[in-house]
N, C-alpha and C positions, 0 to 999 in steps of 0.2 A: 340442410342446416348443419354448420359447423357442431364439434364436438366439443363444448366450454372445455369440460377435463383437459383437454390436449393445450388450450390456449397458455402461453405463460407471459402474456402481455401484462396480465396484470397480478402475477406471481411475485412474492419476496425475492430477490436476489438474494444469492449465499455467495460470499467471495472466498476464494481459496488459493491456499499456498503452501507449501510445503517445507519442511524441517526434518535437519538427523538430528538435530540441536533443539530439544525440546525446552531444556532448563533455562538456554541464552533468548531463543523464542519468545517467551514468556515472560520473561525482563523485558524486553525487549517493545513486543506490542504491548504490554499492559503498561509497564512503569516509562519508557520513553517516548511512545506515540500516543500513550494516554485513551487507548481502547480498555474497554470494560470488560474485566475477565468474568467469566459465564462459568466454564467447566471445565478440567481436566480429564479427558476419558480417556482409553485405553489407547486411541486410534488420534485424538485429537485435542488440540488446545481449543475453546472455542471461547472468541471474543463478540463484543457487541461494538459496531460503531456507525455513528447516524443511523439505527432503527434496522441497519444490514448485520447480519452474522457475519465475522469469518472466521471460517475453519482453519487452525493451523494444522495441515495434516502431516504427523508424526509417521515418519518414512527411515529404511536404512540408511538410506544414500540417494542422491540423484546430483543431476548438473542441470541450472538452474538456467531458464530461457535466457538468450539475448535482449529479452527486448521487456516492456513493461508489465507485471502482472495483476499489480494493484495500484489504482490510485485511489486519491480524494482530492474532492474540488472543494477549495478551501477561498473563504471571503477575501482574505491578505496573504497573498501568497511570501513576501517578505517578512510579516511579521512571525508566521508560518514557520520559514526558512530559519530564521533568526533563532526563535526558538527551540526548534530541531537542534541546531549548530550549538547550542547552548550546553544539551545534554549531549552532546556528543557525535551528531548525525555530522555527515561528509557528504555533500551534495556531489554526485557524479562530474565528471564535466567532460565534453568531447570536441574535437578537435574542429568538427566538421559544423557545431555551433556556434555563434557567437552567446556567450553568455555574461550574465553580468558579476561582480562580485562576492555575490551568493548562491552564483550557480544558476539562476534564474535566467530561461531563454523566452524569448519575446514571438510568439508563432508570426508566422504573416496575418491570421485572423483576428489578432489580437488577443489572443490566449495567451497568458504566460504559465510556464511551465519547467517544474524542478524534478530530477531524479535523484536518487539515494539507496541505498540498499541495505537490507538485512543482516542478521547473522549466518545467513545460510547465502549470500550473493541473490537473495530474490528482488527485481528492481522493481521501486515502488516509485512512485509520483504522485507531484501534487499540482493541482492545475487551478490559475484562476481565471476562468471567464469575464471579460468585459462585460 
């Protein structure tokens, strides 16, 4: 018999990302992406979004992946976008995609999908399922 303790199939998710830049951080996912600020600790900014935590975790320094480290899968991904672009957000764009005027790439499975990033260079996306 398996160990439940050990299973994290049916665990919360904690999403995380990292900041030198706590005070831009914080503007940032609370007042332009509209995540729910929770608390300020020593170690961490912690947000609430769709019923996930996430930790912005307050760091000296680093260099931030290449690749994506948070998204949301969002119902309109245009209106979404739009939005974003409103307050200020710059959807990534790459060369090697065809993308549409909002940044927005069309996968082969029918995903569409936007990147953008942080005040710290962390690339976040947004993805809409068919």
């Amino acid at each position: 018999m398996e160990d439940e303790t050990a299973m994290l199939g049916t665990a919360d998710i904690i999403a995380m990302v990292a900041t030198a830049q706590p005070e831009k951080a914080r503007v940032f996912y609370g007042e332009v992406l509209g995540l729910a600020f929770q608390e300020d600790t020593p170690f961490a900014l912690v947000f609430e979004a769709g019923g996930t935590m996430v930790r912005v975790q307050k760091v000296q320094g680093f260099t931030p992946h290449p690749f994506t480290a948070v998204g949301w899968k969002v119902p309109d991904i245009g209106a979404t976008a739009r939005a974003l672009a409103a307050k200020g957000v710059v959807c990534e764009r790459f060369d090697f995609l065809q993308q549409d005027d909002l940044g927005i790439w069309d996968a082969p499975d029918g995903a569409r999908v936007a990147w953008f990033k942080d005040p710290d260079g962390n690339i976040l996306s947004l993805t809409q399922f068919l």
